[in-house]
N, C-alpha and C positions, 0 to 999 in steps of 0.2 A: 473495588470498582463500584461506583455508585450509578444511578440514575438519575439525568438532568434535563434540565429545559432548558432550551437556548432562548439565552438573553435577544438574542441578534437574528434573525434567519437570512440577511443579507447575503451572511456566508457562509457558504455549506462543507459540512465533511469533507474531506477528500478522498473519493474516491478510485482503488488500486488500479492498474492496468488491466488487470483480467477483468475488474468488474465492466472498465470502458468497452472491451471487447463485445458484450454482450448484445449489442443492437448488430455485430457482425453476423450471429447465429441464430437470430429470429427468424423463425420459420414459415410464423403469421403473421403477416403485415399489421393486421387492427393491431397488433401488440408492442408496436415500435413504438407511440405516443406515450404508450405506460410504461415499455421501458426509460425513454427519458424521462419520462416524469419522476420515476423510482428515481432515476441515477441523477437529477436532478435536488432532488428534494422535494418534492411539491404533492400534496394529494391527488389522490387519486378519485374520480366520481365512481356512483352506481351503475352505469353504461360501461366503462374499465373494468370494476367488477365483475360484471356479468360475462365478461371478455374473457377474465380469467378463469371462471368458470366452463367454459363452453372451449375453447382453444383445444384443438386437439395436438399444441405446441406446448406439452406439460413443461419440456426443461426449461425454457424461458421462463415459467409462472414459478418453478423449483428455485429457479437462479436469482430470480427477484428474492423472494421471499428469505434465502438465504443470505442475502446481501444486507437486507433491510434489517437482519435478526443481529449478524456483526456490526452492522453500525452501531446497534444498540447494547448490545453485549458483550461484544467481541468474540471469543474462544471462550467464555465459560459458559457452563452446563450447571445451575442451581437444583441442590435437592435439600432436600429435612430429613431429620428424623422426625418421625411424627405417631401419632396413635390414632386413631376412627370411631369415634364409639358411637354407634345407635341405640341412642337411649330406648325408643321405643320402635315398633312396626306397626299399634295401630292407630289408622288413621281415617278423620270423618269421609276424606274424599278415594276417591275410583277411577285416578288416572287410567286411561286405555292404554297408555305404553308403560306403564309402569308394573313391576311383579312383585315391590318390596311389600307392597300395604296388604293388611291383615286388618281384618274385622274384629272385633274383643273376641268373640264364643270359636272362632274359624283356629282352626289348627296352626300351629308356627307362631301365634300370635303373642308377644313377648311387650315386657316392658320393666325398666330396671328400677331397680329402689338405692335410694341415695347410700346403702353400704355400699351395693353394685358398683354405683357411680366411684367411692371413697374407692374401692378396691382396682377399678379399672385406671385412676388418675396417680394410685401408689405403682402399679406397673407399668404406668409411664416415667415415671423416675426412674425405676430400676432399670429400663431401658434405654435411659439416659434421653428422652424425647425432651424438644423442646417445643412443640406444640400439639395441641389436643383438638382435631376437629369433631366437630358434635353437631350431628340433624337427625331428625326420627320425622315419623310420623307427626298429622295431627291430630293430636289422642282429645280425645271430645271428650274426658272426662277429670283426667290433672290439673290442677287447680295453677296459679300465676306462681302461686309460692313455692311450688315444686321446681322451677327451671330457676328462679332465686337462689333456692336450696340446693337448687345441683350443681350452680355457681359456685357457690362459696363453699362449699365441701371441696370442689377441686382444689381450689386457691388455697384452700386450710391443709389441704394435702398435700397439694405439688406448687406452693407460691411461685415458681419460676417458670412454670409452662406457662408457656403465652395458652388462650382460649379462642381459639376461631368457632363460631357455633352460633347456628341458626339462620337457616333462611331465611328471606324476605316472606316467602308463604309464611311461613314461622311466625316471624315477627310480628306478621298484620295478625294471624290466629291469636297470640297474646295478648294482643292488645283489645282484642274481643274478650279473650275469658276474663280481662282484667279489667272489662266495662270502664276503659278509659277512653271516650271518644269513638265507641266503635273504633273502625279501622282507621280515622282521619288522622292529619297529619299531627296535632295534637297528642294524640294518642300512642300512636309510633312512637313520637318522639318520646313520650316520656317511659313507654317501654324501654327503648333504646340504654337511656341514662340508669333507669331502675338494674338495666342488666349488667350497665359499664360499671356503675357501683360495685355492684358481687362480682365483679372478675372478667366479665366480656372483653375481649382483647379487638375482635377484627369481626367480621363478617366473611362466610362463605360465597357462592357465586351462585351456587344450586338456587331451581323454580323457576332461571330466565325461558326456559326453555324457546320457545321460537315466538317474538313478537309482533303476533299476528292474529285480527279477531277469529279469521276466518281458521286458523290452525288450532287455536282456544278455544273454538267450541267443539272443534270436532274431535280432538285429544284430551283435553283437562277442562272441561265444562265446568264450573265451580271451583276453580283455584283462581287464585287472583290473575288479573290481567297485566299486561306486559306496562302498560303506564304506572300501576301500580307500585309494582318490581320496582321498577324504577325511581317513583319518589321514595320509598325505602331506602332505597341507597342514597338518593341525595341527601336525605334527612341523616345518615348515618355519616355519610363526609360532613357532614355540616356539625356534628358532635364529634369531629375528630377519630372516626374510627375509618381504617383503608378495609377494602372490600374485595371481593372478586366475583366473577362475571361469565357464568356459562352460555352456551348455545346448544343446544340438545335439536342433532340434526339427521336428516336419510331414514324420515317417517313419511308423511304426508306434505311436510314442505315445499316450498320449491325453492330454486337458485335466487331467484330477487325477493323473498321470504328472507332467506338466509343473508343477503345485500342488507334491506332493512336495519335488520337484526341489528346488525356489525353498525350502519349508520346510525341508529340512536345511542351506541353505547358512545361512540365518537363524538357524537354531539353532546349527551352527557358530561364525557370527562372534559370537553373544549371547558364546559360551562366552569366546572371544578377547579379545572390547569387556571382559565384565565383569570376567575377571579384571586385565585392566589397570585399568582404573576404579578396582577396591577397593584394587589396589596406589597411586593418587593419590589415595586418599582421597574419591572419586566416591560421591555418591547414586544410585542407579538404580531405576527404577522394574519394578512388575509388568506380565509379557506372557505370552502364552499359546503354548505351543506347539505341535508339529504333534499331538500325542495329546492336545490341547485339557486339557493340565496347568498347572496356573500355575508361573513363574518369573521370577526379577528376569532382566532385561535391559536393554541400554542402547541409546537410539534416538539419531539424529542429529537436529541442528539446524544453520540457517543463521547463522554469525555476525554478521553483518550486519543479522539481522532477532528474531532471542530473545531474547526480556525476559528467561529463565534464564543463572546464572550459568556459564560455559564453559571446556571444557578440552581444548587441541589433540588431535585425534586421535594414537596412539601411530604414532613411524616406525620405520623401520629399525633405529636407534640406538639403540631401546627396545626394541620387541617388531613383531613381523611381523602384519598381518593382511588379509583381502581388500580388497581396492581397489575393484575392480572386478566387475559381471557383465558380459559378452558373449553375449547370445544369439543362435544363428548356423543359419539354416534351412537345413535338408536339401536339396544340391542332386544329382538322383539320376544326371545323366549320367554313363556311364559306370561306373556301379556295378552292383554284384549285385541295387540294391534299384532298377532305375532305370524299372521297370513303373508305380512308384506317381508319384505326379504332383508332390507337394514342393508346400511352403504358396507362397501368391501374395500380393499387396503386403498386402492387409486384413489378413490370419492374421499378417505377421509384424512389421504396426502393432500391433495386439492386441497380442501377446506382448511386442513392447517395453515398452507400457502396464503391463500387469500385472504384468511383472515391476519397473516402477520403483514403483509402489503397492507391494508384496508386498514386496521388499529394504527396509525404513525403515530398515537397519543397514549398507547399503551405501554408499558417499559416492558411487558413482559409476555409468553403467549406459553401453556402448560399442556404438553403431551403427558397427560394424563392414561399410565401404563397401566392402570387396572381394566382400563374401557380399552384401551388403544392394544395393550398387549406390550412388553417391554423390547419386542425385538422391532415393534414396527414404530414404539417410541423412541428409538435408537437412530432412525430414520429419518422422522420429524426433525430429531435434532438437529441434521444435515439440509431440514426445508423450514425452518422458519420458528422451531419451540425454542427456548432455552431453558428449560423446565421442565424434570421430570418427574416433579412431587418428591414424595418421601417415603419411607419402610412401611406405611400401612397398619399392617397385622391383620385388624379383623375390616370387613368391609361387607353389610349384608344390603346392600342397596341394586349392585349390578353383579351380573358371574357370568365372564365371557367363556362360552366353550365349558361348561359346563363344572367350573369354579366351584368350588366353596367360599363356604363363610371366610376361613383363616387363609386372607390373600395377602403374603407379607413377601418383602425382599430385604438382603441386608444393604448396609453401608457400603461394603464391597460389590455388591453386584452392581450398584447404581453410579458409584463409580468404574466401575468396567463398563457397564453401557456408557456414561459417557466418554471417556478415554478409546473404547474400539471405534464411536461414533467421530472422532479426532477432535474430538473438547478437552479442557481442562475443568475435571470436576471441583465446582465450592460451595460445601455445607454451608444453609442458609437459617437464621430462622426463620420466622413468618411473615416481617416487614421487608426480608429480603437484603439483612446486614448479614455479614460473613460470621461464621462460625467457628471459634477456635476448639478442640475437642482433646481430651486426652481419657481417653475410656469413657463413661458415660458421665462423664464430666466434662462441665461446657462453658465458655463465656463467646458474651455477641462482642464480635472488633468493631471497635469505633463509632458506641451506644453514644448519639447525639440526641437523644430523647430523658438524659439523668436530670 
C-alpha cells in the first residue's frame, strides 16, 4: 500500500454507510459543516479547527479523525525497527521545557566519540534495525568534521541502515560552526549536501516546537524561530531528502497557537505536493489557506478506495517532502516550566484528532509511544495515528513517569498494540515502504528509488 495524490479531486473516495451516518449522531451543531466537509473531501479552515478543539462532542472529532486516517491508510498500523542514539546532551541553549541539556562541567553531561558512534551503529545491525535516528544537543565546542565523521562511520558500519538525524536547530548550528553563510540559506544548503554526501538519509521533525513569536520567547528564547525551522525543511525537500514535522504542545500555548502551527506545515507541504504535481502533469484543486486566501493545492487520497485518477506520492529519488506529523505533549519534569501541569490522556487524544483532520496533505500522523505511552498510543490508533514508531532502545531526551534512559519494545509487542487496537500491523522502513523480515534480516518491497 503506497501513498498518493489525486490526479483529479472532482471525485472523491467513497465513502462507507456507517461513515454517512455520522452527521446522524452529531451532538454539536457548529460540528455538522465539518462533518460534511470531512465526509466530503474538502479542507477544513482555522475556525473548524478551533471547533474541534473546544467541542465538548469528542466522538464526532474521534470519528472524523478516524475516518480521515482510513481513507488514507486503511487498516494498517506502520512501525520500524529502529535505534536512537544521542550523540551528545551538551548543549549552548537553556530551553525552559526541556530536561535533556547539560552544561560541559554539570553532572550527566555526556558526549560520544566516533568508536561510541561505530559501536552503537554495529548493534544496530545486530538487531537487525533498519534506521538510525540521531539528534543531541548543540555542543558549542565539536567541530563540522565531527557529525561528517559520525556519518560515515555509520555507513562504513551498517551501509544499509537508512540515517535520519538532525534537526533543523541542528542543521542551522552547523552551518554556523562551519562558517558557511552563517545560518542563510546558502549555507543550509550546502550543510545539507555536505551531510547527504557521508550518509544523511532523511531528516527528523524535532525543534518545530509551537510556531509562535510570542511562545518562542517565552520557552526557547535563542533557538531558532519557527520561519526558520521551516525554510530548513524546504531547503531539504528541495535536495530530495523527505522530513518529518513535530508540535511540542500543553505548555504555554494555546488552541489557535496550536491551529497556526498545523496551518503552516499545510501550507508548506501544499508548496512541496504542488510543485511536483505540475512537474507530472497533476490537476489540483482550490484550498484556502491560513489568511483564508484561495490557492491550488493538492490533497491525499486512498488508493485502494478513489474513484480519481492517481499518482504515487514523490520519494527521495524525486523530490523530498514531509511524511509525517508527530505531536508530542509537554512533559514538564524536571524542567524550568515543570510548575505547569502538561496535558492529560483527553488534551492529547484531541490533538491527535485535530491534527489528522487539519494535515489532509500529510500521508501520515505518529503516536509516538515513548511521549504518548504505548497503551494510550494503542488508542490513537483508533483516532487518527497510523504510526507508532519503532523498538527504540535507548532514548535520553523525554522519560514519562519516571522512565529511564533504556526505553525499548519488541517487534512483537508493537505488533500486538496494533492487532488488539484492530490494525493489521506493516513493518516499515523510513520512507515508509514495506518491510520483508526473516530474523534480523531484511529487504524494502517494491524499492522504486534503485
Amino acid at each position: 500500500m503506497i501513498d498518493t495524490i489525486a490526479m483529479s479531486m472532482t471525485t472523491l473516495p467513497t465513502i462507507d454507510t456507517s461513515s454517512d451516518r455520522l452527521l446522524e449522531h452529531v451532538r454539536d451543531p457548529e460540528l455538522a459543516p465539518i462533518v460534511e466537509a470531512v465526509l466530503q473531501g474538502r479542507r477544513i479552515d482555522a475556525d473548524q479547527g478551533m471547533t474541534l478543539f473546544t467541542t465538548a462532542d469528542i466522538w464526532t472529532v474521534c470519528s472524523l479523525a478516524n475516518l480521515v486516517r482510513r481513507r488514507l491508510n486503511g487498516d494498517v498500523v506502520w512501525y520500524n525497527v529502529n535505534r536512537h542514539l544521542n550523540y551528545s546532551n551538551i548543549c549552548a541553549l537553556s530551553c525552559k521545557f526541556c530536561s535533556f541539556y547539560r552544561k560541559r562541567e554539570q553532572d550527566g553531561a555526556y558526549e560520544y566519540s566516533l568508536d561510541d558512534i561505530r559501536a552503537e551503529a554495529t548493534k544496530a545491525i545486530e538487531a537487525g534495525a533498519t534506521e538510525m535516528h540521531i539528534v543531541g544537543g548543540l555542543h558549542p565546542w565539536l567541530p563540522f568534521e565531527y557529525y561528517v565523521d559520525m556519518l560515515r562511520a555509520i555507513r562504513e558500519t551498517a551501509p544499509r541502515v537508512h540515517i535520519k538525524a538532525f534537526t533543523a536547530v541542528e542543521v542551522v548550528h552547523l552551518a554556523r560552526i562551519a562558517k558557511r553563510g552563517r545560518d542563510g540559506a546558502e549555507g543550509i544548503r550546502w550543510v545539507i549536501r555536505e551531510l547527504m554526501e557521508a550518509g544523511l538519509g532523511s531528516l527528523p521533525g524535532g525543534g518545530a516546537e509551537v510556531f509562535d513569536d510570542r511562545v518562542h520567547a517565552e520557552t526557547h528564547r535563542g533557538k531558532i524561530t519557527g520561519d526558520r525551522w521551516l525554510d530548513v525543511h524546504r531547503i531539504a525537500h528541495e535536495e530530495g531528502l523527505n522530513t518529518n514535522a513535530t508540535m511540542l504542545y500543553g505548555h504555554v500555548e494555546t488552541f489557535a497557537d496550536r491551529i497556526r502551527h498545523m496551518q503552516l506545515l499545510r501550507q508548506e507541504q501544499d508548496r512541496t505536493l504542488l510543485e511536483w504535481a505540475r512537474r507530472h502533469g497533476a490537476q489540483v484543486q482550490t484550498a484556502v489557506d491560513h489568511e483564508g486566501q484561495e490557492h491550488e493545492a493538492v490533497i491525499l487520497t486512498h488508493p485502494d478506495t478513489a474513484e480519481s485518477r492517481l499518482q504515487p506520492l514523490p520519494s527521495t529519488c524525486d523530490t523530498g517532502y514531509y511524511q509525517t506529523l508527530i505531536p508530542l505533549p509537554f512533559i514538564p519534569d524536571d524542567s524550568e516550566l515543570e510548575h505547569l501541569p502538561g496535558p492529560m490522556g483527553l488534551e492529547n487524544l484531541r490533538t491527535m484528532c485535530v491534527a489528522r483532520i487539519m494535515l489532509d496533505n500529510f500521508p501520515h500522523v505518529k503516536a509516538f509511544w515513548i511521549m504518548q505511552t504505548l497503551e494510550m498510543a494503542q488508542f490513537m490508533l483508533q483516532n487518527g495515528a497510523d504510526d507508532i514508531d519503532g523498538t527504540v532502545v535507548w532514548y535520553d531526551i523525554t522519560k514519562v513517569d519516571g522512565a529511564g534512559t533504556h526505553q525499548e519494545v519488541t517487534q512483537r509487542d508493537l505488533q500486538r498494540a496494533a492487532r488488539e487496537a484492530g490494525f493489521h500491523p506493516v513493518e516499515r522502513d523510513t520512507l515508509y515502504r514495506p518491510v520483508q523480515r526473516d530474523g534480523r534480516e531484511w529487504s524494502v518491497v517494491d524499492d522504486n528509488c534503485d
